[in-house]
Structures are given as C-alpha cells and as structure tokens.
DRENLUM-857679 format. One record per residue (C-alpha): residue number from 1; residue in three letters; y, x negated, z negated. Coordinates in Angstrom, 2 decimals, padded with zeros to 5 digits. Example, Ala and Ser with C-alpha at 12.3 -4.5 7.8 and 13.67 -1.06 7.14 Angstrom:
REM residues 2
<pt><i>1</i><aa>Ala</aa><north>-004.50</north><east>-012.30</east><up>-007.80</up></pt>
<pt><i>2</i><aa>Ser</aa><north>-001.06</north><east>-013.67</east><up>-007.14</up></pt>
This chain:
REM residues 109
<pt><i>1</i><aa>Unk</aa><north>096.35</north><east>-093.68</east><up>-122.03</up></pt>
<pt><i>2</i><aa>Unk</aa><north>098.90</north><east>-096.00</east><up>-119.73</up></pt>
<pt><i>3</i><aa>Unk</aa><north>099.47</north><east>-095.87</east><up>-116.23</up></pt>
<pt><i>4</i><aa>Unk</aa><north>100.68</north><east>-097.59</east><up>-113.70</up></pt>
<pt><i>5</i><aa>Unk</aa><north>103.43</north><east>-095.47</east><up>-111.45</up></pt>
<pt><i>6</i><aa>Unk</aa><north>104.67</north><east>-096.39</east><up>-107.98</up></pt>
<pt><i>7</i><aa>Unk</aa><north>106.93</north><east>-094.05</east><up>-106.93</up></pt>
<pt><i>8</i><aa>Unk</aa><north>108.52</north><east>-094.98</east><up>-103.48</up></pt>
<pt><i>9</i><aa>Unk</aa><north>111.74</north><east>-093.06</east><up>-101.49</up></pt>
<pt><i>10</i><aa>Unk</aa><north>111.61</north><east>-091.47</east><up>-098.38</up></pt>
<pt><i>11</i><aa>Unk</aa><north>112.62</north><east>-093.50</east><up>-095.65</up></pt>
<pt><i>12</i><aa>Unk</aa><north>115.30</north><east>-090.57</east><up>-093.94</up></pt>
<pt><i>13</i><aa>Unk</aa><north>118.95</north><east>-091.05</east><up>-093.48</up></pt>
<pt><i>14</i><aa>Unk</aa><north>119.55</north><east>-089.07</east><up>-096.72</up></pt>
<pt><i>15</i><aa>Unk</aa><north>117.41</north><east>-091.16</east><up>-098.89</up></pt>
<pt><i>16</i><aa>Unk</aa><north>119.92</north><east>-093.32</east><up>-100.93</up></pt>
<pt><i>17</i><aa>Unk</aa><north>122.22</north><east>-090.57</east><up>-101.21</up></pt>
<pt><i>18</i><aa>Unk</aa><north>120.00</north><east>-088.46</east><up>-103.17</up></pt>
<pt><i>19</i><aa>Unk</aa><north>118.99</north><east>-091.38</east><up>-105.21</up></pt>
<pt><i>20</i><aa>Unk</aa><north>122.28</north><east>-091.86</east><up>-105.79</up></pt>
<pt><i>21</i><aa>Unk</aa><north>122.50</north><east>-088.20</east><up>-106.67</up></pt>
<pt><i>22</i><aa>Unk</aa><north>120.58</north><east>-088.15</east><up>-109.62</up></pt>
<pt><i>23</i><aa>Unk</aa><north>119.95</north><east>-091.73</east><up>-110.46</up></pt>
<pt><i>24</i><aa>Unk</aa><north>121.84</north><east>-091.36</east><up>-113.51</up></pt>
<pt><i>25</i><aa>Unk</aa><north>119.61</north><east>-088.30</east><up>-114.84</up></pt>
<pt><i>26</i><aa>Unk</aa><north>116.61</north><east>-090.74</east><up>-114.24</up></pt>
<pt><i>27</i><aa>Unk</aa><north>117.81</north><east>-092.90</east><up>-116.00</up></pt>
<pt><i>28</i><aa>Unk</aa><north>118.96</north><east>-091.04</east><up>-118.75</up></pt>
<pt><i>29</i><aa>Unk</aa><north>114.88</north><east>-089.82</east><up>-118.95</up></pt>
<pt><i>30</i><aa>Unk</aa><north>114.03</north><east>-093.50</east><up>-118.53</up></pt>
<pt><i>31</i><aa>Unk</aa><north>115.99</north><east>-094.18</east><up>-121.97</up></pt>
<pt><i>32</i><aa>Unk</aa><north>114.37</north><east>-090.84</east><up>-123.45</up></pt>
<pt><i>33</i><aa>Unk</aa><north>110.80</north><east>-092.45</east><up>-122.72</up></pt>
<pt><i>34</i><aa>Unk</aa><north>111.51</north><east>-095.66</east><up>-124.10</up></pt>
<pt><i>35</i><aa>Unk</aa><north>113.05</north><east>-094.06</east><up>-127.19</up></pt>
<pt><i>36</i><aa>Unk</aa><north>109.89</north><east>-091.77</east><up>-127.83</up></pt>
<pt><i>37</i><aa>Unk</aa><north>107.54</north><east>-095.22</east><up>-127.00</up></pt>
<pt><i>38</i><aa>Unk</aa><north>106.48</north><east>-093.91</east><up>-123.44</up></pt>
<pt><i>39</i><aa>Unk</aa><north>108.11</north><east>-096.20</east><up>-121.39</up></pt>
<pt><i>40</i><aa>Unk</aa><north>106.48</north><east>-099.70</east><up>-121.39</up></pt>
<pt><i>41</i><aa>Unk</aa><north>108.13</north><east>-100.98</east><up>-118.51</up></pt>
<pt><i>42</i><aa>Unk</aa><north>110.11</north><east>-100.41</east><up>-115.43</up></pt>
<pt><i>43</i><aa>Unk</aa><north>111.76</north><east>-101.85</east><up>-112.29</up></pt>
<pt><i>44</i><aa>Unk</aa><north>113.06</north><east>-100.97</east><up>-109.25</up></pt>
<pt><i>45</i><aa>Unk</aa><north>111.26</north><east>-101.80</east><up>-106.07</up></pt>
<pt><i>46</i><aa>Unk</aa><north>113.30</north><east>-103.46</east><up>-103.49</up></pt>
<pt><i>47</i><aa>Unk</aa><north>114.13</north><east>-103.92</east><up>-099.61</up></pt>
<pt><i>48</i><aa>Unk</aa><north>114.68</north><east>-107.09</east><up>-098.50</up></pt>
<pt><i>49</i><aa>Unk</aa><north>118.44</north><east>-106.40</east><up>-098.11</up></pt>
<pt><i>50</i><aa>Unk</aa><north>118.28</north><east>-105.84</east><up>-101.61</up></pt>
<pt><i>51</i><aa>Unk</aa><north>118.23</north><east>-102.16</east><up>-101.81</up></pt>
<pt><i>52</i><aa>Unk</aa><north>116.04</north><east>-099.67</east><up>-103.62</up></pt>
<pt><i>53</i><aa>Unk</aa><north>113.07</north><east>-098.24</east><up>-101.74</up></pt>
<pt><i>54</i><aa>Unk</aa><north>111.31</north><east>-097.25</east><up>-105.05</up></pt>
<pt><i>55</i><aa>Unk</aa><north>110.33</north><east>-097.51</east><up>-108.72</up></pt>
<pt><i>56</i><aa>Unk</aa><north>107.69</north><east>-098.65</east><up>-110.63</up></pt>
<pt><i>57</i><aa>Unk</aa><north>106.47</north><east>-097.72</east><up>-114.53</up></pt>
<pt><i>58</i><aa>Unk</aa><north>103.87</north><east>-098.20</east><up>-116.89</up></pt>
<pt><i>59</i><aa>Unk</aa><north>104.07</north><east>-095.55</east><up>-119.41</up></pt>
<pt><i>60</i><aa>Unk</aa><north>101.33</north><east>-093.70</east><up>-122.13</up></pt>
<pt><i>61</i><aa>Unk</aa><north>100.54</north><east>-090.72</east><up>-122.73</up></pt>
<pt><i>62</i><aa>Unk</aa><north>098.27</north><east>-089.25</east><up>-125.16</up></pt>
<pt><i>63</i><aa>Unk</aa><north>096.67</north><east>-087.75</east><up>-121.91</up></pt>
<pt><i>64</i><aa>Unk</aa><north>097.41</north><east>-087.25</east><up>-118.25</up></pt>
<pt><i>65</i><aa>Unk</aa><north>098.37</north><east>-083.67</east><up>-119.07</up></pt>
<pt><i>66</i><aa>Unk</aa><north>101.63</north><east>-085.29</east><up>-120.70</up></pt>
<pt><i>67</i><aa>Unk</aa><north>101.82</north><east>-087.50</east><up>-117.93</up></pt>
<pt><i>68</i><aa>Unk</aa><north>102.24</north><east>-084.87</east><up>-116.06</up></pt>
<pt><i>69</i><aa>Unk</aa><north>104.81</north><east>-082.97</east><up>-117.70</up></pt>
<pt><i>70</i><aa>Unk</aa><north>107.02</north><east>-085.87</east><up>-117.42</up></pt>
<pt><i>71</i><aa>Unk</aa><north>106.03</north><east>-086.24</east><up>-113.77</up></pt>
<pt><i>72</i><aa>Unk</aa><north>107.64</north><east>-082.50</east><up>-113.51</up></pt>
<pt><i>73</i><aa>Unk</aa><north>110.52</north><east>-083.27</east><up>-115.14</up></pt>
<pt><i>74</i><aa>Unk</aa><north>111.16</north><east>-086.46</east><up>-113.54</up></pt>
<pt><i>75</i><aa>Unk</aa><north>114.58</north><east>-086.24</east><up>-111.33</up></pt>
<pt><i>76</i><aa>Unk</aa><north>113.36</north><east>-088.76</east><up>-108.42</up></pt>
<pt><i>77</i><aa>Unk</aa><north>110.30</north><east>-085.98</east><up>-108.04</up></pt>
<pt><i>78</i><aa>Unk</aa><north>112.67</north><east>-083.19</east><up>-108.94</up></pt>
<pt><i>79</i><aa>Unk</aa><north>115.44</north><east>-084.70</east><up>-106.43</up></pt>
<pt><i>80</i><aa>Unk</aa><north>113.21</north><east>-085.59</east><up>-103.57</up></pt>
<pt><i>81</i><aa>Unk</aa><north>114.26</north><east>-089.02</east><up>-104.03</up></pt>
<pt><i>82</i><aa>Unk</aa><north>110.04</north><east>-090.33</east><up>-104.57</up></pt>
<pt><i>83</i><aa>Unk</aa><north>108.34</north><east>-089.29</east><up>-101.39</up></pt>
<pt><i>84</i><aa>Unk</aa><north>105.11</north><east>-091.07</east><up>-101.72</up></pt>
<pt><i>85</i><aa>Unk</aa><north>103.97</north><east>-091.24</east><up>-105.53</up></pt>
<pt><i>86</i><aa>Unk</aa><north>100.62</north><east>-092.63</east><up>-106.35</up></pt>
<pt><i>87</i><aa>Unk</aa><north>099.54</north><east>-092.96</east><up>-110.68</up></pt>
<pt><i>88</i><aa>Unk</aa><north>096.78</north><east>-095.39</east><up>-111.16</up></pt>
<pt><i>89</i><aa>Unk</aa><north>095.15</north><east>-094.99</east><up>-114.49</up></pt>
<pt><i>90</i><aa>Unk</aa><north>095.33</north><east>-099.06</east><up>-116.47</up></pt>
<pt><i>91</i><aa>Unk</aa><north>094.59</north><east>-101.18</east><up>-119.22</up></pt>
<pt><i>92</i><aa>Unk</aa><north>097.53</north><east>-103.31</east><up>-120.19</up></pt>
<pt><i>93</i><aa>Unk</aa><north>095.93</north><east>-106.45</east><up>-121.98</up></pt>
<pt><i>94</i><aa>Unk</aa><north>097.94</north><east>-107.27</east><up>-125.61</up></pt>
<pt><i>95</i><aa>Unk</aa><north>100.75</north><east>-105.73</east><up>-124.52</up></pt>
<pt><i>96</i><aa>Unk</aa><north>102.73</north><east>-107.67</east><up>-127.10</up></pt>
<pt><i>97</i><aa>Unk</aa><north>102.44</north><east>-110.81</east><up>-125.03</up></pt>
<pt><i>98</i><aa>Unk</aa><north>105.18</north><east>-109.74</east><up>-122.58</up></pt>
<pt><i>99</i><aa>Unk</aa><north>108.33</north><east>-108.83</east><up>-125.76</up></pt>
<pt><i>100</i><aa>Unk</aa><north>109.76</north><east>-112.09</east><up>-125.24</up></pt>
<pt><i>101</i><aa>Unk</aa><north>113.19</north><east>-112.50</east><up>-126.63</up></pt>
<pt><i>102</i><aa>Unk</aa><north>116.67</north><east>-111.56</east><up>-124.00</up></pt>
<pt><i>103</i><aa>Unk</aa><north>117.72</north><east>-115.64</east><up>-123.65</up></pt>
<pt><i>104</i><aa>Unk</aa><north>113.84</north><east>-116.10</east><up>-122.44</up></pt>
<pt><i>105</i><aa>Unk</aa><north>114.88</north><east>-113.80</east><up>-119.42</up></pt>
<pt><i>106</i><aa>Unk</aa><north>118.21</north><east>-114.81</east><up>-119.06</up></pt>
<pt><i>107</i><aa>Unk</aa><north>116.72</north><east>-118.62</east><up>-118.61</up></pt>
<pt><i>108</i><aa>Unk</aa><north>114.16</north><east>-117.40</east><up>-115.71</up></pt>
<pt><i>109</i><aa>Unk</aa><north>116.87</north><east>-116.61</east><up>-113.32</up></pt>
C-alpha cells in the first residue's frame, strides 16, 4: 500500500531547534527506508524565507500496521518536531515514470 505523508512542525519558538535536534536521526531512517524500498519519495516543505515548516513522503507498506510502526519510530514524531501529521492512503500511477536520470534534475534548476 503507499501513502502520502504530510507531516508539518509546530509553529513555537522551539520548533527549529528540535528539528535541528534530531534531523540527522531522521534522516538516517529516511536512508533506512529507501534502502529497504519504503521510501518513494521525499522533500521538505518550505516557508517562504526558505525554511522548513515540514516534510512530505510517499512510502509502502505491506499494510498500514507497518506504516505505523515506522510512524512510531519516526524522530520528527518521536522529537515533537511534526505537530500536525495527516497520512492519506494513494495510488502512485507507473511509478517508474518519475526515475529520471541526476543531469535531468540538475538541468531543471
């Protein structure tokens, strides 16, 4: 199953610094998820200044009760960094479209 997940930061004084806090543990679980074939995509959602007020993914699971155990796991939940996390169930259309080579991206800048 894939999903869509928007996970966006609280909006408190302290917000970047505990993103900051455990950003690299996220990440480090971002690289475990595209290792195992999890992780189809991600990006971080910005502020018009340019800094992060969120994430997004689409991952699979084999169901959402592996969804979930990542969700439990995950450091922004974990950390308090997400505050307001919403999963929408989806339907990626021939995901293969989208693996374009690294110049292709490089040239859309």
């Amino acid at each position: 199953m894939q999903f869509v997940v928007i996970g966006l930061d609280g909006t408190d004084s302290e917000a970047p610094a505990r993103r900051q806090a455990v950003r690299q543990n996220h990440i480090a679980m971002g690289d475990k998820l595209l290792d195992s074939g999890n992780l189809w995509y991600g990006a971080a959602l910005l502020n018009d200044d340019g800094s992060m007020k969120g994430s997004m993914y689409v991952v699979s699971f084999p169901s959402e009760k592996e969804l979930q155990e990542w969700l439990d796991e995950e450091p922004y939940i974990v950390g308090g960094v997400w505050k307001d996390i919403k999963v929408h169930k989806s339907n990626t259309r021939d995901p293969w479209q989208f693996n374009r080579p690294e110049e292709w991206f490089k040239e859309q800048k």
